[in-house]
C-alpha positions in Angstrom: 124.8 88.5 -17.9 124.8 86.8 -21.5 127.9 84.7 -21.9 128.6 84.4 -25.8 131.6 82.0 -27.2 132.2 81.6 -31.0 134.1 78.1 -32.8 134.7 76.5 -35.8 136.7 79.1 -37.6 138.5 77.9 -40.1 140.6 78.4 -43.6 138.0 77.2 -46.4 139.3 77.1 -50.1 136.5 79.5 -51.9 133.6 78.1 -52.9 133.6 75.6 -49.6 131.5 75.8 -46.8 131.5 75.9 -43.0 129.6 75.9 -40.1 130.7 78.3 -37.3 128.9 78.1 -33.8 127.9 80.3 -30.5 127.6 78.5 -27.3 125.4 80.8 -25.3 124.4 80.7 -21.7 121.2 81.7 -23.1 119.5 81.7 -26.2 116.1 83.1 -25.5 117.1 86.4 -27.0 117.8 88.0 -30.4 120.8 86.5 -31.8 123.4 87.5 -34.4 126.6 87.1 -36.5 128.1 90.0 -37.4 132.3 90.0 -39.0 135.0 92.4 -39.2 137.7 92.8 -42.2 141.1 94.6 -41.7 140.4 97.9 -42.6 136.5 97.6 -42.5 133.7 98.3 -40.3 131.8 95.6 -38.4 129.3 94.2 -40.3 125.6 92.5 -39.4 125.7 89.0 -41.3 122.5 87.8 -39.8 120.3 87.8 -37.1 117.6 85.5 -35.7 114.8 86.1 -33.0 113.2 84.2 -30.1 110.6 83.4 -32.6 112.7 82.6 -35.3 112.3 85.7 -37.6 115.9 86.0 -39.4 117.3 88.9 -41.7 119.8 88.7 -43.6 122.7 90.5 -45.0 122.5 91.0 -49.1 125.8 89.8 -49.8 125.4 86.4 -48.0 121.6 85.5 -49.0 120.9 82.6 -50.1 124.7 81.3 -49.1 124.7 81.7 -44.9 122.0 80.0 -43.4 121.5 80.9 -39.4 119.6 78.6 -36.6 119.7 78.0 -33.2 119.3 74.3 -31.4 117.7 75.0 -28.1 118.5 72.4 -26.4 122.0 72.8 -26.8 121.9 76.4 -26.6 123.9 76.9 -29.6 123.6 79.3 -32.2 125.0 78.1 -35.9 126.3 80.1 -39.0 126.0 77.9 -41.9 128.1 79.5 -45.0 127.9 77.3 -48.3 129.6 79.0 -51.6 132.1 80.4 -49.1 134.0 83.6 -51.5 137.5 85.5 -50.5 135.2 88.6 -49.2 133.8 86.5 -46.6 136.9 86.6 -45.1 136.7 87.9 -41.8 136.6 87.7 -37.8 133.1 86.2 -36.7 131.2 87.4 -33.8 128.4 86.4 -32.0 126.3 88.7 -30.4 122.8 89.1 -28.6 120.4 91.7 -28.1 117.8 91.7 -25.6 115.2 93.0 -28.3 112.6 91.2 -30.5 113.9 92.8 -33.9 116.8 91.1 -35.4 118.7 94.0 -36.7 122.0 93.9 -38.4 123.2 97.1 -36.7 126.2 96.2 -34.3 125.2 99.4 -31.8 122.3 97.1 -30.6 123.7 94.6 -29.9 125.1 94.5 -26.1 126.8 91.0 -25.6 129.6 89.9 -27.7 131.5 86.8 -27.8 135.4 86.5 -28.6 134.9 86.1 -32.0 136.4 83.1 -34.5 138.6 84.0 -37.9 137.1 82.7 -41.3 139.6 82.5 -44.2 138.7 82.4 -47.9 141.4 81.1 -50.4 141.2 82.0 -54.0 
C-alpha cells in the first residue's frame, strides 16, 4: 500500500509563490499533483516518473515546477506566478505505471489533499 500525505497549503496573494509537498512511503512510482475547484472536475497539474520524465498541464507551464528528493521521499509542487484560478484543493497521487499522465482514473493512491488560495 502507497501511503500519500500532502502540506504546505496556503493563502498566497496572486502573483506569489509556494511550495506544496507529498511525503510518500514510496516514491519509486509515477507521481502526480492533480487540484479540484468548487464546481469543477479534478484536474492533472503535473506528473513525474521514476525516471524523471514530467508533463505538464498548459495552464501552469512554465509557472509549477514538480520534483521529487529521494532521499527524503518527498514529492514537491513548486508554483511561482501563483493566479486566482489556481485556486484549489491539491492532491497527491501515484500510479504504479511508467507514463506520467494527467488523467486522475489512473491514478490509484491519493493523499488527503492541502487547500491553495489565490487572492486578487
Amino acid at each position: 500500500q502507497v501511503r500519500l500525505a500532502e502540506s504546505g497549503g496556503d493563502s498566497v496573494q496572486s502573483g506569489g509563490s509556494l511550495r506544496i509537498s507529498c511525503s510518500a512511503s514510496r516514491l519509486d512510482m509515477t507521481m502526480g499533483w492533480f487540484r479540484e475547484a468548487p464546481g469543477k472536475e479534478r484536474e492533472g497539474v503535473a506528473s513525474i516518473n521514476k525516471f524523471d520524465t514530467t508533463t505538464y498541464a498548459e495552464s501552469v507551464k512554465g509557472r509549477f515546477t514538480i520534483s521529487r528528493d529521494n532521499a527524503k521521499y518527498t514529492l514537491y509542487l513548486q508554483m511561482n506566478s501563483l493566479k486566482p484560478e489556481d485556486t484549489a484543493m491539491y492532491y497527491c497521487a501515484a500510479r504504479s505505471g511508467y507514463s506520467p499522465t494527467l488523467d486522475r482514473y489512473d491514478y490509484d493512491y491519493w493523499g488527503q489533499g492541502t487547500q491553495v488560495t489565490v487572492s486578487s
